[in-house]
C-alpha positions in Angstrom: 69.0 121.2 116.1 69.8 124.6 114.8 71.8 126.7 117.2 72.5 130.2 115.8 75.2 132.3 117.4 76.3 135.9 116.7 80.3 136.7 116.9 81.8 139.3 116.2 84.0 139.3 113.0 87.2 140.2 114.8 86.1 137.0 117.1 85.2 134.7 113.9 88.7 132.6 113.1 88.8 131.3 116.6 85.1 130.7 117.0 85.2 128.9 113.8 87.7 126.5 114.9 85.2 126.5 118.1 82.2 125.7 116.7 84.1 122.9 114.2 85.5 121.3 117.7 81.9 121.1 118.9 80.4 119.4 115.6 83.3 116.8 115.3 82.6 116.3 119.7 79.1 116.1 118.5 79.5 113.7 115.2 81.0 111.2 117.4 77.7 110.4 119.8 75.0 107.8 119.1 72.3 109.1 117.3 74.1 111.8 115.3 73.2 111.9 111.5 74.6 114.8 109.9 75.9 118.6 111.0 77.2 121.7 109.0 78.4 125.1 110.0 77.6 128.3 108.5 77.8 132.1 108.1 75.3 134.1 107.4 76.3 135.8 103.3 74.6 139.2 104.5 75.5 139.4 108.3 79.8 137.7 109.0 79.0 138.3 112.5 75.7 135.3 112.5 76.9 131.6 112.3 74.9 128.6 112.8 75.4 125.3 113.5 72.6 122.5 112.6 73.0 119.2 113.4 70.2 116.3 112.6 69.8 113.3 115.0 67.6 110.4 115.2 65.2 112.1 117.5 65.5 114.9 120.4 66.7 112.6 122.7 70.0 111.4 121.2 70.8 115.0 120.9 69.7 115.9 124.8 71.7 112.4 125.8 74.6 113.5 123.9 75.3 116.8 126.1 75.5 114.9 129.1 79.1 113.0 127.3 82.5 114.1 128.5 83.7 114.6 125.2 80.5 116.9 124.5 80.9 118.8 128.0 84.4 119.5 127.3 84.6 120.2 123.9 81.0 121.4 122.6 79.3 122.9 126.0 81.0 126.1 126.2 80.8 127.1 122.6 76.9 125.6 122.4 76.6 128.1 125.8 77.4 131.2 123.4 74.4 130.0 121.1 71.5 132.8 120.6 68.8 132.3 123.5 66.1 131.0 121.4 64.3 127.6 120.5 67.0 125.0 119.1 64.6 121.8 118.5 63.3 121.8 115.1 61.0 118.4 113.3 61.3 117.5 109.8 57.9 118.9 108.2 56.6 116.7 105.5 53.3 116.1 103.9 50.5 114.1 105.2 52.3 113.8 108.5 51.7 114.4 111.8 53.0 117.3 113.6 54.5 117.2 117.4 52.1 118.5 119.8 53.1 121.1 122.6 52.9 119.0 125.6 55.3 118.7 129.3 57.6 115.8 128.2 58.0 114.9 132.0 56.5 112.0 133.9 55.9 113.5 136.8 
């Protein structure tokens, strides 16, 4: 998941400590594999954070936690509106296919 987010630099201290509280809420839910936080070396006011779970649906399950809700949800609701999912990309594999993920 890579959730981009643009602050502005008078903003970024507390939003840093934010966006740390909603990795380490995060980090803590089955499926998690790893997370960093950044800031963009040309543009202070972009930060990202990207996180890498076993698949799409740990990371979907993990929003609907207490912990997450409290402590993630509001800072992941400032995130950039634009596509968050990402795949790993490697050769001689197959790609996902755009498809409705519902049953019904």
């Amino acid at each position: 998941m890579v959730n981009r987010f643009r602050v502005p630099e008078a903003e970024g201290d507390a939003f840093r400590v934010d966006l740390q509280q909603a990795h380490d809420a995060l980090a803590e839910r089955p499926g998690f594999l790893t997370g960093t936080i950044g800031r963009n070396v040309d543009d202070p006011e972009l930060w990202v954070l990207s996180t890498t779970w076993e698949h799409v649906g740990a990371y979907r399950r993990s929003l609907s936690s207490y912990d997450v809700k409290l402590h993630a949800v509001p800072t992941l609701g400032r995130a950039l509106d634009e596509p968050s999912a990402y795949e790993v990309v490697e050769a001689d594999t197959d790609l996902n296919i755009r498809q409705t993920r519902s049953l019904g």
